[in-house]
C-alpha positions as CSV (number, residue, x, y, z in Angstrom):
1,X,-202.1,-1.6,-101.9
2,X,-201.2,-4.3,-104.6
3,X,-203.3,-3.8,-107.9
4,X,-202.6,-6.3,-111.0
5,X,-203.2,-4.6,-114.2
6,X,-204.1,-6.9,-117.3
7,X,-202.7,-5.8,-120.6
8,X,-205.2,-7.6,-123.2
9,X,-204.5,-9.8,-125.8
10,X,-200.9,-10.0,-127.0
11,X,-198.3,-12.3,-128.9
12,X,-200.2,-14.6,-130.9
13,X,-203.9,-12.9,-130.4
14,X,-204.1,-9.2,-131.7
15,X,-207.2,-8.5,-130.2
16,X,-209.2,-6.6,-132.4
17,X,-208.3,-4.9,-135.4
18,X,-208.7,-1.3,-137.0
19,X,-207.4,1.3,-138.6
20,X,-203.8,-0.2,-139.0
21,X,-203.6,-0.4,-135.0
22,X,-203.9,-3.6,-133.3
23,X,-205.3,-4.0,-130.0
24,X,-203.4,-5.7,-128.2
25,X,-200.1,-2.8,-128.8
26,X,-202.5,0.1,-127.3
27,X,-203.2,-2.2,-124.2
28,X,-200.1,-2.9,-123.5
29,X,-198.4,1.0,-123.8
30,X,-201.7,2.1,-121.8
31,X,-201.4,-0.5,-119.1
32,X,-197.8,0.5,-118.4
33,X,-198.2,4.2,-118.4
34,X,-200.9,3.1,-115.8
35,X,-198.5,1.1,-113.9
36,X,-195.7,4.0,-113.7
37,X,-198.1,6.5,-112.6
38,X,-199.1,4.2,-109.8
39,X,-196.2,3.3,-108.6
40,X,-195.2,6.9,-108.3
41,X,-198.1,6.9,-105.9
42,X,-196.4,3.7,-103.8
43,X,-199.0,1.7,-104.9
44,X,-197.6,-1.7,-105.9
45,X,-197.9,-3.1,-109.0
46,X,-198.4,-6.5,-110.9
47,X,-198.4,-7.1,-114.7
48,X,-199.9,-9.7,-116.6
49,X,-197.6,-9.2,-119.0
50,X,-195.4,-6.3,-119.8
51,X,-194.1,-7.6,-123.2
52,X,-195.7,-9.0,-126.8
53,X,-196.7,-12.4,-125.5
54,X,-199.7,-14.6,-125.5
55,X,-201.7,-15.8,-121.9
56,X,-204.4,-17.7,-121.7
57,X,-207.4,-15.8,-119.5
58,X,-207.0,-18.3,-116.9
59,X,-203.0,-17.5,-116.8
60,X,-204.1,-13.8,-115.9
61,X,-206.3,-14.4,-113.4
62,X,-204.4,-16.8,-111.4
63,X,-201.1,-14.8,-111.5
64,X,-203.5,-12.2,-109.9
65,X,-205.0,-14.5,-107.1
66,X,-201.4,-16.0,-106.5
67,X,-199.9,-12.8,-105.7
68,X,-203.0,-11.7,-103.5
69,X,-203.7,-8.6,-104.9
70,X,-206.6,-6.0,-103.6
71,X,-208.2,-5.1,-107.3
72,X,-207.8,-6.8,-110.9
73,X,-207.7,-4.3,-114.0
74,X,-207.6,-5.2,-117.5
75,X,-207.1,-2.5,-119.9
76,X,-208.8,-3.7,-123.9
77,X,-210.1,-1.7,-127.0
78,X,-213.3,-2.5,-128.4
79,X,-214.4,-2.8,-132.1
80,X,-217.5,-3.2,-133.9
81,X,-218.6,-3.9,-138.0
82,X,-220.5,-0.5,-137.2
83,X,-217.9,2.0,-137.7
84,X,-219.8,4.6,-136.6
85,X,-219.7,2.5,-132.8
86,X,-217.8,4.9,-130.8
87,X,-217.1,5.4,-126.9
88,X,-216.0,3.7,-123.6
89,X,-217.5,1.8,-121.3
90,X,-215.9,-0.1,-118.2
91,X,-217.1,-3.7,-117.2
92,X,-217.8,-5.6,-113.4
93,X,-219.0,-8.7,-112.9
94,X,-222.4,-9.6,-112.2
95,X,-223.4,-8.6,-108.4
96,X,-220.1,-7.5,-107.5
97,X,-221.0,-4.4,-104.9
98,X,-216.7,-3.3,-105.0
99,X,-216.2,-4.4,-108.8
100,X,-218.6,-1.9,-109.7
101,X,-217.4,0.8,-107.4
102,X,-214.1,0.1,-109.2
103,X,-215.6,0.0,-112.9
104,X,-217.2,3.4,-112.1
105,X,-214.0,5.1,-110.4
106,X,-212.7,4.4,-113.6
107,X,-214.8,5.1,-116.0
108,X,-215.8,8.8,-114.0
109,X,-212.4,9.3,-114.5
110,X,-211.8,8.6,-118.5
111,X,-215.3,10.7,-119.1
112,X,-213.9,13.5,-116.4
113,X,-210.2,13.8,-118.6
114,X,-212.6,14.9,-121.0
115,X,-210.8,12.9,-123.9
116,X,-214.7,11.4,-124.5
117,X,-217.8,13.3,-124.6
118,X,-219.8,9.7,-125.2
119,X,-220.5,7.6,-122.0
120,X,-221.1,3.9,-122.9
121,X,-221.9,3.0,-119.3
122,X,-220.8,0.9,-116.7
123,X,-221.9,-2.6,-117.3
124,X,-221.2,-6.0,-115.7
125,X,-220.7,-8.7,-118.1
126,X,-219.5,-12.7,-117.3
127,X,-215.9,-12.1,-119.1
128,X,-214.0,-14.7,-117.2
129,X,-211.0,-12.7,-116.4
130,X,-213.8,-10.9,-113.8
131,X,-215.3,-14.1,-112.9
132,X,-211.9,-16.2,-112.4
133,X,-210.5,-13.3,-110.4
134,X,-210.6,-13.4,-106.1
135,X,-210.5,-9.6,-106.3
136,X,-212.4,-6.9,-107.4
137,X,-211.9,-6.8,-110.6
138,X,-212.9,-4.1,-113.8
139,X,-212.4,-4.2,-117.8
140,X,-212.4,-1.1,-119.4
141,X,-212.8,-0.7,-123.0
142,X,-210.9,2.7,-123.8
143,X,-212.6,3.3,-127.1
144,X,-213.4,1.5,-130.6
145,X,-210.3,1.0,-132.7
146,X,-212.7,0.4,-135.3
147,X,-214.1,4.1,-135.6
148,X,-211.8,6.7,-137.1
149,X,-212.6,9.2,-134.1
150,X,-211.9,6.7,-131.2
151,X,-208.8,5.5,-133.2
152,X,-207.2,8.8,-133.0
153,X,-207.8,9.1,-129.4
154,X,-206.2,5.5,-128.9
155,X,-203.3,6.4,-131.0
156,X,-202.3,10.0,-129.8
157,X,-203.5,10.2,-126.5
158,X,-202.5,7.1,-124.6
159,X,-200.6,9.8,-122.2
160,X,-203.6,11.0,-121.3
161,X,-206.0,8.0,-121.1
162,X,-203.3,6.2,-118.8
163,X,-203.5,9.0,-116.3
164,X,-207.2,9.0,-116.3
165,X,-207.1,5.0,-115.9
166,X,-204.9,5.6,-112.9
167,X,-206.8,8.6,-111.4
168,X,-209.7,6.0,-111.5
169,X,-208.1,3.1,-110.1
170,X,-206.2,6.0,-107.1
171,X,-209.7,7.0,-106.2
172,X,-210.7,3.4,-106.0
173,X,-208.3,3.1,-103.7
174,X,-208.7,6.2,-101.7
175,X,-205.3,7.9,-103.1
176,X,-204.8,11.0,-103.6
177,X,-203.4,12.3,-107.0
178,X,-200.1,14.1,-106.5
179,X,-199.0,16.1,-109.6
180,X,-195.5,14.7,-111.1
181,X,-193.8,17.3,-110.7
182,X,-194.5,17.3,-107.1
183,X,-194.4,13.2,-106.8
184,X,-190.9,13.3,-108.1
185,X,-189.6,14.8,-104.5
186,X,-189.4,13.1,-101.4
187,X,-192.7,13.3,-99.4
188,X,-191.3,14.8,-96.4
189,X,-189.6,18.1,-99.2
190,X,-193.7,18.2,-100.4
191,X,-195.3,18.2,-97.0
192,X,-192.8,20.9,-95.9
193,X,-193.3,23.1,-99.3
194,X,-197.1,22.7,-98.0
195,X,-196.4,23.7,-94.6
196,X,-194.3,27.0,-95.9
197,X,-197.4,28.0,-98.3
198,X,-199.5,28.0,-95.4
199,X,-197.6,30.4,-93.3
200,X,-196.9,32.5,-96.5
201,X,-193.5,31.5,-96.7
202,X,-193.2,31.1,-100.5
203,X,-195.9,30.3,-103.3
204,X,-194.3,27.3,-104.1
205,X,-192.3,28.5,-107.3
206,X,-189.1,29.3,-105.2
207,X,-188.2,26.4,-103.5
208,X,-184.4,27.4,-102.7
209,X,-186.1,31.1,-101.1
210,X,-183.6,32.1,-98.4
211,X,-186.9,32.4,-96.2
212,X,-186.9,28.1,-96.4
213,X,-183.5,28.1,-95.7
């Protein structure tokens, strides 16, 4: 599977601001802890960008729909003059049956991690990078930079909201979620760890037992 993940903003356009954190910075350290994590699952990957620089929407979209990949996700913060605004919410567009699908794979996942206990909702809106893209496509706004609460969460746990981002994209997908510290061997080493915990070989804490040997 080929996904294309959309860092927002960046050079030129901060995105919003809050808090002494601009969005486009937290977008684009989220979207390539996203990108790591699902590449360890062999899913390959596509960046919009992967440094500080400035694309138009139509740049994003097109880079997407050249390279032919099967889903479009573009990672944002959200603001508001209400500083009390606080939350996430994940975007499709309009009538798209596997956009939604996507938008709520990934926003089960962010309120599953349990990093948020308020559920914006998933919404479809006419942003263009979902309306310009071939694929099914998803925005998700990980929380409001512009509340105190949600800022903390976007500055100290961008570990954790990456993962949940790519659980949500994985189960898109139909993906399971291996652990890293399983990932990091080679799939036939897991599947035959597996195969010795079944027969009672080994819990899995001894992988050099003499019994595997």
């Amino acid at each position: 599977m080929k996904v294309f993940l959309d860092a927002g903003h960046g050079g030129k356009d901060p995105g919003a601001l809050g808090n002494g954190l601009q969005e486009k910075d937290i977008a684009l350290s989220v979207t390539l802890k996203v990108g790591e994590i699902l590449k360890r699952h062999n899913v390959e990957v596509i960046y919009s960008r992967t440094t500080d620089v400035f694309l138009e929407l139509s740049e994003r979209t097109n880079l997407a729909n050249k390279a032919n990949a099967d889903i479009f996700v573009s990672i944002h913060c959200n603001a508001a003059e209400n500083v009390n605004a606080k939350g996430v919410e994940t975007f499709s567009y309009p009538n798209s049956t596997k956009g939604t699908a996507l938008a709520k794979c990934i926003q089960d996942s962010i309120l599953q991690s349990k990093i948020y206990t308020l559920n914006r909702g998933i919404k479809t809106a006419n942003f263009a990078v979902l309306r310009q893209s071939n694929m099914p496509s998803a925005l998700v706004e990980l929380a409001f930079i512009t509340n105190i609460d949600d800022f903390k969460i976007l500055k100290d746990k961008q570990e954790e909201l990456a993962l949940a981002v790519a659980k949500g994209i994985l189960n898109y997908l139909g993906v399971k979620y291996i652990e890293k510290t399983k990932i990091d061997c080679s799939p036939w080493a897991v599947e035959a760890m597996e195969w010795a915990k079944k027969l009672g070989l080994t819990d899995g804490t001894n992988p050099k037992d003499s019994r595997l040997i």
